[in-house]
LORO-814775 format. One record per residue (C-alpha): z, y, x. Coordinates in nm, 3 decimals, decimal comma. Layout:
<rs>
[r [Z; Y; X]]
...
</rs>
This chain:
<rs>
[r [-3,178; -17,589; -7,587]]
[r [-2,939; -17,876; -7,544]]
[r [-2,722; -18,079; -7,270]]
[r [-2,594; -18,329; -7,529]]
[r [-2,622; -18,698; -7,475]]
[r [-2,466; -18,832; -7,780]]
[r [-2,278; -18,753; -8,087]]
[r [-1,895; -18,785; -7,918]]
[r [-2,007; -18,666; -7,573]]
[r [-2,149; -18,331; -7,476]]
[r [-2,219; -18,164; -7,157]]
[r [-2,133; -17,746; -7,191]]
[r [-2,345; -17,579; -6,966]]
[r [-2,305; -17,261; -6,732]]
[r [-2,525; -16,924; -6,775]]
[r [-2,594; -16,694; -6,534]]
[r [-2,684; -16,300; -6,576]]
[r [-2,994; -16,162; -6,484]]
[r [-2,958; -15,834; -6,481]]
[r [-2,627; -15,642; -6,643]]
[r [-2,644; -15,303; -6,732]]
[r [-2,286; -15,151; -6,867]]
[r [-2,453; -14,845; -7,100]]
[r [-2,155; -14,680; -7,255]]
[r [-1,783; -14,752; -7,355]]
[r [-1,717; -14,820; -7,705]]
[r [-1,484; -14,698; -7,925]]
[r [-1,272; -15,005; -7,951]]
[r [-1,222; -15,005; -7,564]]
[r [-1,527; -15,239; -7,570]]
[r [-1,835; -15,172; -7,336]]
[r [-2,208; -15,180; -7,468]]
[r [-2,415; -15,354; -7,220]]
[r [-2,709; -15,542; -7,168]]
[r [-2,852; -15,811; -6,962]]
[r [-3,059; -16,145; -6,990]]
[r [-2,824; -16,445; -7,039]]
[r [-3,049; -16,750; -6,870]]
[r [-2,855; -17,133; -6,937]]
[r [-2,843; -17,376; -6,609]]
[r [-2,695; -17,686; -6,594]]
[r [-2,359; -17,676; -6,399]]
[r [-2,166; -17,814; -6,635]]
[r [-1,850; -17,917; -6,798]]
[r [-1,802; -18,217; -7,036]]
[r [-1,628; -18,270; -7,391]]
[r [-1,556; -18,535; -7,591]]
[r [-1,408; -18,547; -7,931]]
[r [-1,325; -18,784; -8,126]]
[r [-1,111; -18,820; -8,427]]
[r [-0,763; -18,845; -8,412]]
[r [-0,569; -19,186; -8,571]]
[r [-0,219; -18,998; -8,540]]
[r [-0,338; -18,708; -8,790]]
[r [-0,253; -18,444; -8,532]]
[r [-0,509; -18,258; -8,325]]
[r [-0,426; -18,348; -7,948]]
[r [-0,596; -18,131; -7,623]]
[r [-0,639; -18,298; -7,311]]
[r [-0,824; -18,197; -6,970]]
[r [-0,911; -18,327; -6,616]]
[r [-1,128; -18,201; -6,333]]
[r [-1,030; -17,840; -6,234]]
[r [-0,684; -17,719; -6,355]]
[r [-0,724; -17,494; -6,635]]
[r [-0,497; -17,169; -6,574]]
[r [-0,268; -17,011; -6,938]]
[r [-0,167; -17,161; -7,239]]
[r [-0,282; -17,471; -7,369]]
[r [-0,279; -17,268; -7,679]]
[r [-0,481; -17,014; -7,559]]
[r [-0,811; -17,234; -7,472]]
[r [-1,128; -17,148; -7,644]]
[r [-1,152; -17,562; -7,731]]
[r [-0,876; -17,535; -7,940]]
[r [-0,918; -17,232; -8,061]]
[r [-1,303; -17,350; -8,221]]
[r [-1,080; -17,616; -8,356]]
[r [-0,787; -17,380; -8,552]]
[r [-1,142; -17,169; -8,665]]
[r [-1,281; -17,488; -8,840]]
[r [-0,992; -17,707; -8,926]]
[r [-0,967; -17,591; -9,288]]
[r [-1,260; -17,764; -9,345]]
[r [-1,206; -18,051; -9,141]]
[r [-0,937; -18,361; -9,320]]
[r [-0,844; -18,564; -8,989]]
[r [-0,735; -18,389; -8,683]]
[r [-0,952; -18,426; -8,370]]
[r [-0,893; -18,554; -8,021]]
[r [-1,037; -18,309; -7,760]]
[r [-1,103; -18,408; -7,397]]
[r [-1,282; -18,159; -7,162]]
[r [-1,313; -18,249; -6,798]]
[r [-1,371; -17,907; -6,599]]
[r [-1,638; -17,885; -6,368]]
[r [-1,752; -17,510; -6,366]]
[r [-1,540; -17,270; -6,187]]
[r [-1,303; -17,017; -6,391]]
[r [-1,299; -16,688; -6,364]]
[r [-1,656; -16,697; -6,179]]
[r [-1,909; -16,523; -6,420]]
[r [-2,051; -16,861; -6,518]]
[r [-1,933; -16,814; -6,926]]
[r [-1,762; -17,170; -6,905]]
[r [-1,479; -17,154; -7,102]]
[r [-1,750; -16,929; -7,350]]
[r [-1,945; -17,273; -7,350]]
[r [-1,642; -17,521; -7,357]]
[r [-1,555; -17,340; -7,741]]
[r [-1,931; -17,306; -7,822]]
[r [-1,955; -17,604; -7,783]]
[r [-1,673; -17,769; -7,946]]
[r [-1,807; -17,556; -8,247]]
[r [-2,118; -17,722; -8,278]]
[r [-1,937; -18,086; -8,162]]
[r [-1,712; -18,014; -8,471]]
[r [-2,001; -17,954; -8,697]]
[r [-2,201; -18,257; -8,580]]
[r [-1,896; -18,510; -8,579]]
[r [-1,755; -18,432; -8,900]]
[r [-2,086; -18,353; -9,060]]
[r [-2,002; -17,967; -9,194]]
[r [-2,365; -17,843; -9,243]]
[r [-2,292; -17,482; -9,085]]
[r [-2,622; -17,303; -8,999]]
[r [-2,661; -17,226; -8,613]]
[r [-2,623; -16,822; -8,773]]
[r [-2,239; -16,963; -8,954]]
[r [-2,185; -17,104; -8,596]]
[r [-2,280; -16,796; -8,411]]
[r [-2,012; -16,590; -8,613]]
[r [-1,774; -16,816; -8,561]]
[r [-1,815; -16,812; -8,145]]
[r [-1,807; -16,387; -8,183]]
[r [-1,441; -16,479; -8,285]]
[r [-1,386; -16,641; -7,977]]
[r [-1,547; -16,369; -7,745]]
[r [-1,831; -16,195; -7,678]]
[r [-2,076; -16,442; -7,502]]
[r [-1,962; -16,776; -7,701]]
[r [-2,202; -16,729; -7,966]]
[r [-2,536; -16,752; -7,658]]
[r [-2,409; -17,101; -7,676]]
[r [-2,513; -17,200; -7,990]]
[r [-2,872; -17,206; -7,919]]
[r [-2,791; -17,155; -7,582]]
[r [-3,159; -17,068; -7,483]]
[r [-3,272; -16,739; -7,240]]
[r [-3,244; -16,410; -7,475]]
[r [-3,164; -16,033; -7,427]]
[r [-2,833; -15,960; -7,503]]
[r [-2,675; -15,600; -7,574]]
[r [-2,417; -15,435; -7,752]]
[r [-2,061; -15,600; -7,644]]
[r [-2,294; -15,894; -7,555]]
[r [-2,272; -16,088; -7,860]]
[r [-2,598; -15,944; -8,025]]
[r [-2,934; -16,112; -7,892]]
[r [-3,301; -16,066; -7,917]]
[r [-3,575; -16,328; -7,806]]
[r [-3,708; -16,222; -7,465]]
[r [-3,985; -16,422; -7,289]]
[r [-3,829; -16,484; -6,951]]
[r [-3,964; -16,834; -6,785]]
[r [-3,829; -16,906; -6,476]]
[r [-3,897; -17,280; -6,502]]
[r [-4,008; -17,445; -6,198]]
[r [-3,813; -17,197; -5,961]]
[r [-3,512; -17,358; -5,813]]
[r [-3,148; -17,209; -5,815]]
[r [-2,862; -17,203; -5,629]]
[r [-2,494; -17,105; -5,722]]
[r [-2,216; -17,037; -5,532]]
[r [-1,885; -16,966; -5,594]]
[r [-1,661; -16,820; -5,339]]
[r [-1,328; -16,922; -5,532]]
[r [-1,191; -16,551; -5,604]]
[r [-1,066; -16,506; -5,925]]
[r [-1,182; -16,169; -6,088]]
[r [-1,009; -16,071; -6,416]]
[r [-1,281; -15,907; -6,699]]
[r [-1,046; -15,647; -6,647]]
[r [-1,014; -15,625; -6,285]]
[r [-1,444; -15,578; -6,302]]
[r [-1,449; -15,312; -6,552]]
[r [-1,177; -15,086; -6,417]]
[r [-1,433; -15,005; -6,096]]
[r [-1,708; -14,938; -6,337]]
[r [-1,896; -14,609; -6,454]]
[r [-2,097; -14,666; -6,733]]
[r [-2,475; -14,539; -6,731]]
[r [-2,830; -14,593; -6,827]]
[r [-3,025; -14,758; -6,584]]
[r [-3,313; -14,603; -6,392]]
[r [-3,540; -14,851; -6,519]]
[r [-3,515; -15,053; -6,841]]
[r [-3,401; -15,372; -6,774]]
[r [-3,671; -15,542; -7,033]]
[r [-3,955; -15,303; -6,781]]
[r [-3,804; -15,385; -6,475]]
[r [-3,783; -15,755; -6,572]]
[r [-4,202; -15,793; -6,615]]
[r [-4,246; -15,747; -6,253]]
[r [-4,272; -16,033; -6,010]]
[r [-3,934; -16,150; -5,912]]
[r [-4,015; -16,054; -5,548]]
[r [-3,958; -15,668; -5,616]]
[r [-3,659; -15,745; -5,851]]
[r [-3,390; -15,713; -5,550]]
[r [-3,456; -15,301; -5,641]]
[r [-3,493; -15,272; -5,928]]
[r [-3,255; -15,526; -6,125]]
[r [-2,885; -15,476; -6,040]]
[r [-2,541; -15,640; -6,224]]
[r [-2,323; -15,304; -6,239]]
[r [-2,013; -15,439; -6,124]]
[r [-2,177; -15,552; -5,776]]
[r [-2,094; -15,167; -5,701]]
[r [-1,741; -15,178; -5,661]]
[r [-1,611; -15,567; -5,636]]
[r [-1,890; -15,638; -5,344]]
[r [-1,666; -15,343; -5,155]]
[r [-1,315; -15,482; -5,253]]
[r [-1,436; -15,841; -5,197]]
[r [-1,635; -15,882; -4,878]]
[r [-1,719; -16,278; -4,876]]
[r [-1,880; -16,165; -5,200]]
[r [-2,137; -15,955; -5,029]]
[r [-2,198; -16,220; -4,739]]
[r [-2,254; -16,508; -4,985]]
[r [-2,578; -16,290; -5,154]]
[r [-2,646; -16,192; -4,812]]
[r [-2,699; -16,541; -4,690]]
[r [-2,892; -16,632; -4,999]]
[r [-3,120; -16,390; -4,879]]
[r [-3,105; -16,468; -4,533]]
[r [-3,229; -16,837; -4,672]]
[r [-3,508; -16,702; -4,858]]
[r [-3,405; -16,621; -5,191]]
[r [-3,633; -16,433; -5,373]]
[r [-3,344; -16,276; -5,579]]
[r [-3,001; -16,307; -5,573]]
[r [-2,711; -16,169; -5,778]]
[r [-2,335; -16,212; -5,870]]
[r [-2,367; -16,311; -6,216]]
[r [-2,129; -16,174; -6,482]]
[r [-1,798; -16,014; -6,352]]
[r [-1,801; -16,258; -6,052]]
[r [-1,725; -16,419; -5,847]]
[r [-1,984; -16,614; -5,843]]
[r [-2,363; -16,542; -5,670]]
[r [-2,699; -16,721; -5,740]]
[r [-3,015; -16,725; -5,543]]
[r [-3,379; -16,779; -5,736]]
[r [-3,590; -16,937; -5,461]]
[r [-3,977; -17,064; -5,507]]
[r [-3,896; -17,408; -5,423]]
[r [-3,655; -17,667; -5,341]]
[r [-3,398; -17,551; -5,059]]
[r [-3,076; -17,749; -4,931]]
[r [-2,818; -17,510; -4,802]]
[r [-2,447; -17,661; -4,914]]
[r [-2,392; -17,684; -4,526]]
[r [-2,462; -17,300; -4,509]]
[r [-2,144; -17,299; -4,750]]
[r [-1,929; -17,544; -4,656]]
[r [-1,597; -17,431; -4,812]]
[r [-1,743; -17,286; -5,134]]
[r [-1,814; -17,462; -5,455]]
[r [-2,227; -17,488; -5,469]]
[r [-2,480; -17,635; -5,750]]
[r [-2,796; -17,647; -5,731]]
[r [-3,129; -17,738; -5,939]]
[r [-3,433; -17,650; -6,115]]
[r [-3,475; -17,391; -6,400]]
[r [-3,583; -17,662; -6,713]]
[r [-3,678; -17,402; -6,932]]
</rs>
């Protein structure tokens, strides 16, 4: 699956989490999970172009990007490739998806300057080079690459085709503009098998998933963070069939049958909505 419009322009798009199960702590502090990483199309855009000063330049507008410029996953797909790469790029990304908010867009912002990279200066990696290049950058870049609904596991880097079609149904996002470090999520957490499998549990009709398909760090943060909790509440109160915080929050999405309009029901809270395309 793909945003991209042309060869200098691309449009990095958001996922959501259906489902996310933390199984067990690893040994390297890491946390096995699994969950279904689904692709919808809040998104970001990047440009890149090659640079006439020789000298690889980062620039940004939209939403101000917190850190380091060093520290950005655009850049950072750029210092993984550049050996291979003779003239320096120019990288623009305008932010338009919410940090911090469970959505994987800074994941898809260096995903996708990967495969931008590839295309513009014509490197011939394989989408299986490009997805062990994005496990450098963290542990949900490399869904990017083909960026397509799959069962993830392990640290959530490893994925398995899963036949999930939610196309059709409509979804709304909202994001209640708290912050919540990876950190921050997975200090309130107790890892543990689920009940139910979430591969089982996902084969029933999405009207009995509200219990039997949770996202594990809903336990603690929908406590500590109370607009949390009354933002899935009123996606429910609309007529959402299911509705979760995706990720580590903050963000919460609503799977309704058909079209709804309820940005007034959220007035001072960053909302997209749309159709599943795949």
């Amino acid at each position: 699956m793909a945003f991209e419009n042309s060869l200098m322009l691309t449009f990095p798009n958001a996922k959501i989490n259906i489902g996310l199960n933390i199984i067990e702590k690893r040994a390297d502090g890491f946390h096995n999970i699994e969950s279904v990483f689904y692709p919808v199309e809040w998104c970001d855009v990047l440009e890149i172009i090659p640079s006439p000063e020789n000298e690889v330049k980062f620039q940004s507008s939209g939403l101000a990007i917190p850190g380091n410029e060093s520290s950005n996953l655009c850049l950072k797909a750029w210092n993984l490739l550049q050996s291979r790469i003779s003239a320096p790029p120019i990288i623009h990304l305008h932010k338009v998806i919410p940090m911090g908010a469970g959505l994987g867009g800074g994941s898809a912002d260096g995903a996708f300057t990967l495969k931008m990279l590839n295309e513009v200066y014509d490197l011939k990696l394989s989408n299986d080079e490009l997805k062990d290049f994005a496990r450098k950058l963290g542990s949900d870049c490399a869904f990017f690459i083909e960026n397509r609904p799959v069962f993830c596991y392990d640290k959530g880097d490893q994925f398995e085709d899963f036949s999930l079609d939610l196309k059709g149904k409509y979804v709304v996002l909202v994001n209640p503009d708290i912050h919540i470090s990876t950190a921050e999520a997975y200090s309130g957490v107790t890892p543990r098998k689920p009940e139910v499998s979430l591969k089982d549990a996902l084969k029933q009709p999405i009207s009995t998933w509200r219990e039997i398909i949770k996202n594990d760090f809903e336990e603690k943060l929908l406590l500590k963070y109370p607009t949390i909790a009354d933002v899935k509440t009123s996606l429910y109160q609309s007529g959402a069939m299911y509705a979760s915080m995706t990720g580590s929050g903050s963000t919460v999405y609503g799977i309704f049958d058909s079209e709804i309009n309820i940005k007034d029901t959220f007035p001072n809270f960053a909302v997209w909505q749309g159709f599943f395309k795949i």
